[in-house]
N, C-alpha and C positions, 0 to 999 in steps of 0.2 A: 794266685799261683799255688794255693794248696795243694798238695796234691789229691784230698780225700776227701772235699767236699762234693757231692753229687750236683749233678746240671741236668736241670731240665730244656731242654728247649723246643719252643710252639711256633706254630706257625704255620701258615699253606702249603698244600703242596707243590712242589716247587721252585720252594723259595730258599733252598740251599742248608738246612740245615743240619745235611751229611755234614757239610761242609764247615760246617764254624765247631761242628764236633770233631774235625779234624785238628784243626787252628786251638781249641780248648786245650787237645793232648798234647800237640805240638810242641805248647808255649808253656806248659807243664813240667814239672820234676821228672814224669812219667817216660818222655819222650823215649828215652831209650829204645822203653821195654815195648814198644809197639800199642796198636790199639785193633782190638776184636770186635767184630760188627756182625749182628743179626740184625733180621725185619721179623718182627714178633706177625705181621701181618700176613707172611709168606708161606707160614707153617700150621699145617694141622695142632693141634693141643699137645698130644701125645708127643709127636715128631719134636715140636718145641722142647718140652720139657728137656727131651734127650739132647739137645743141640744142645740148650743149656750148663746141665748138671754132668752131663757123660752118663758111660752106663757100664756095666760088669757084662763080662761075658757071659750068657745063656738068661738074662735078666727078663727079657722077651722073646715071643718070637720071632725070629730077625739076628736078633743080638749075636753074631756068633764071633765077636770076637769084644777085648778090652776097648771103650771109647773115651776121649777126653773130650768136655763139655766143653765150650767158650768162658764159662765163668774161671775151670781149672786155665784152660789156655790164656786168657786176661792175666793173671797174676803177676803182679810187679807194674803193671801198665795199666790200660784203659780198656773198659768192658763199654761198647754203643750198643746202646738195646732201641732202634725205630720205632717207630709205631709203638708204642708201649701202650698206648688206649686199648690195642685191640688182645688184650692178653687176658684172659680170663682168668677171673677171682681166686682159683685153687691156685695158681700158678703164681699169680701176685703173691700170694701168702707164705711161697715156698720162695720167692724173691726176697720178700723183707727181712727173714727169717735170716737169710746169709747177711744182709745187709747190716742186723742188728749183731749178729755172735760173728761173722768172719769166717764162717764155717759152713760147709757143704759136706755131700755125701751123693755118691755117683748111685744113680737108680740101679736097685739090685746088691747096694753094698752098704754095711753097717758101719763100714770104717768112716771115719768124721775128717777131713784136710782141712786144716787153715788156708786161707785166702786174702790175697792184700790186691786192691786193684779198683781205681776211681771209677763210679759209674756214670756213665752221659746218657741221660737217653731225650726220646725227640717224639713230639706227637701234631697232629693236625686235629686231635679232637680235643674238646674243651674239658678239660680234665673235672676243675670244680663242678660241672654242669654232670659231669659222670658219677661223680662224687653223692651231689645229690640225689642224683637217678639211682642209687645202687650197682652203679656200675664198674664202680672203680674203689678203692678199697680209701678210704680217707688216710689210714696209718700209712700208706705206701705213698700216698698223695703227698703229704707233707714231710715226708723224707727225701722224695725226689725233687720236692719242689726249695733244698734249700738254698741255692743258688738258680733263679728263672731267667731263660732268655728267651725275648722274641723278639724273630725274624719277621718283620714287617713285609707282605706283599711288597711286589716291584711297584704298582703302582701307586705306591704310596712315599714312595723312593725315586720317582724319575729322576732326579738330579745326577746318581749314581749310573741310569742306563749308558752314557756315553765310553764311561770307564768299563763299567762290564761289556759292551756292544766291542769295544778297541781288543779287551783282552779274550773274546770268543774269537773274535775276527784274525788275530794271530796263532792262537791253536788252530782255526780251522785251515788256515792256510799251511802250516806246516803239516797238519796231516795230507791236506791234499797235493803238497808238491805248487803248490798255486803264487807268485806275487802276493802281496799282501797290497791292499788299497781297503780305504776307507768308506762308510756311506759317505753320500754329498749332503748340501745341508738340511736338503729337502727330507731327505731319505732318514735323517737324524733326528728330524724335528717331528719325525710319525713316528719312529721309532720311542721318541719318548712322550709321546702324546697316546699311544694306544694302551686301552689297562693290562694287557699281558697276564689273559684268565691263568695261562698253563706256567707264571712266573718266569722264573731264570730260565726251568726245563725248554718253556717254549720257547724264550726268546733264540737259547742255542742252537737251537731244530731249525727257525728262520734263518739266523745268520748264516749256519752252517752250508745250507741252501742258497742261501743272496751269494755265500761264495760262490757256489759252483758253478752258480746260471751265469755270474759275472765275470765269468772268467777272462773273457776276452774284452771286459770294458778295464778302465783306467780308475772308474768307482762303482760303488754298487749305489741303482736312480733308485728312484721312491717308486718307481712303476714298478722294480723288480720286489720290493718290500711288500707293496698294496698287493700284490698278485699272489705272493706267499700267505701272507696273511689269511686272503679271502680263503685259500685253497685250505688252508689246517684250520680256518673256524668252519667252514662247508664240512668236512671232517666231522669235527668234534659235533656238531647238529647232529647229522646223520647217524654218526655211531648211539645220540644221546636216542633218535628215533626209533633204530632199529633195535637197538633195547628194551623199551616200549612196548613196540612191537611183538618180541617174541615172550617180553613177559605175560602181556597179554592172553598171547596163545598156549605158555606152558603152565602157567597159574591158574588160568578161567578167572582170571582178574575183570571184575563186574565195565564193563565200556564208558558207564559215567562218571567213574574216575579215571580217563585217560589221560586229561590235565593233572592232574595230582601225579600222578605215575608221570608223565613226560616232563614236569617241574622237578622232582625226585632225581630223573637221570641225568638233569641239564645242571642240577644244582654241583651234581658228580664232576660233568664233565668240565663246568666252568671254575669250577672252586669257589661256590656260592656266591657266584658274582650275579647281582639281583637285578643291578640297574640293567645289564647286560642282557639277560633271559627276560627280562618286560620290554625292550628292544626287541628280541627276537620272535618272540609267542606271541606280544600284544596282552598276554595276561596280566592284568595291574598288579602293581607292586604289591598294594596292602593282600591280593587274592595268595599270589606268591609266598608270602609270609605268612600265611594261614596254611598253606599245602607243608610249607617247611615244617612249621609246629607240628602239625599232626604227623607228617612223616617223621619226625623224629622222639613222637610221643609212642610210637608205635614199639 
């Protein structure tokens, strides 16, 4: 319950862990004061920074008026930084930096403000493995990393599906005005048997669905499940093809890496679900794992 040791937490995407960074602030000293959330992944570099730090008027082009950053607005509470893998090196630097003295300084201004305010952040890339690559700054690594949490894949958690499937199935119903009914036991026992590539994200998108289509049943069948299903993985293929596709044609990417390239986008689409895509392609696993490496040597 500290309130100022830093959390890190990892894990696929997902697999909810906006979410247990909310539960972290929550159950915190911090609650009060609220909790400010960026996706480090969503923003240009520049644009970052300034979300971040805030800015002075006329600081940039653009700047035309006083901004306060997420870090100034955090203060007394909880700063969630997402994706914090994808944050580059200059910008890390200017992160630990607060981290270490309590102090910032809005882009464009010389004036220094203290700052109190726990930070959580969340990633889906393997941080030590960035570390070693040059990609992630070790000092900021091991600052963030002094409290780790990892949110395990759904499928490594089926026991849990029943509980999270009952408590999607009530919010969906209340948004939609709908009865609330349950899967049958058909319908429960695929629901916790499928690997659930898109996690928790996907499983709400189906159930959210098995409500609507079931509206006028008493349950939601496994026929209504298997047909949702097939329809968001036919999806996820397709978008993972058409990708591919247009990489192909806007890169002049060479045609005998087009397995390499369509393993790349599947790996995207599935959340590196292996067994899954050598079901799908026919590519062998060990082939799979050779395309991974070198896609990510790149």
């Amino acid at each position: 319950k500290s309130p100022d040791t830093p959390i890190l937490i990892t894990g696929e995407t997902g697999t909810g862990k906006e979410l247990l960074a909310d539960l972290v602030h929550n159950l915190s000293d911090r609650q009060n004061n609220g909790i400010i959330k960026i996706n480090c992944a969503s923003l240009p570099d520049a644009l970052l920074e300034s979300e971040l730090f805030g800015h002075e008027k006329g600081a940039f082009t653009g700047a035309y008026q006083n901004k306060k950053g997420k870090i100034e607005l955090a203060n007394g509470g909880s700063l969630f930084l997402d994706e914090i893998g994808e944050m580059k090196q200059e910008l890390q630097a200017k992160l630990l930096r607060v981290l270490q003295t309590k102090e910032f300084s809005r882009i464009g201004s010389n004036k220094v403000k203290k700052i109190d305010f726990r930070l959580i952040t969340a990633t889906n890339v393997d941080l030590k493995t960035a570390v070693k690559t040059k990609k992630f700054r070790p000092d900021l690594y091991y600052r963030l990393s002094t409290f780790p949490l990892k949110v395990p894949p759904l499928r490594e958690r089926k026991e849990d599906i029943p509980l999270i499937a009952e408590s999607i199935i009530t919010g969906s119903c209340g948004k939609t005005n709908l009865s609330e009914r349950l899967p049958d036991s058909e319908a429960m026992e695929l629901l916790k048997n499928y690997s659930w590539p898109g996690n928790i994200r996907e499983l709400e998108n189906i159930i959210f669905q098995a409500v609507v289509f079931a509206q006028n049943q008493i349950v939601i069948t496994k026929e209504i499940i298997i047909g949702l299903i097939e329809q968001d993985d036919k999806i996820n293929y397709e978008l993972a093809i058409n990708e591919v596709m247009y990489s192909m044609i806007t890169e002049k990417l060479d045609f005998k890496d087009v397995n390499a390239h369509l393993v790349r986008a599947l790996l995207n689409h599935y959340n590196d679900n292996v067994a899954l895509i050598e079901e799908k392609t026919a590519i062998s696993r060990d082939r799979i794992y050779r395309y991974r490496k070198k896609i990510k040597n790149k």
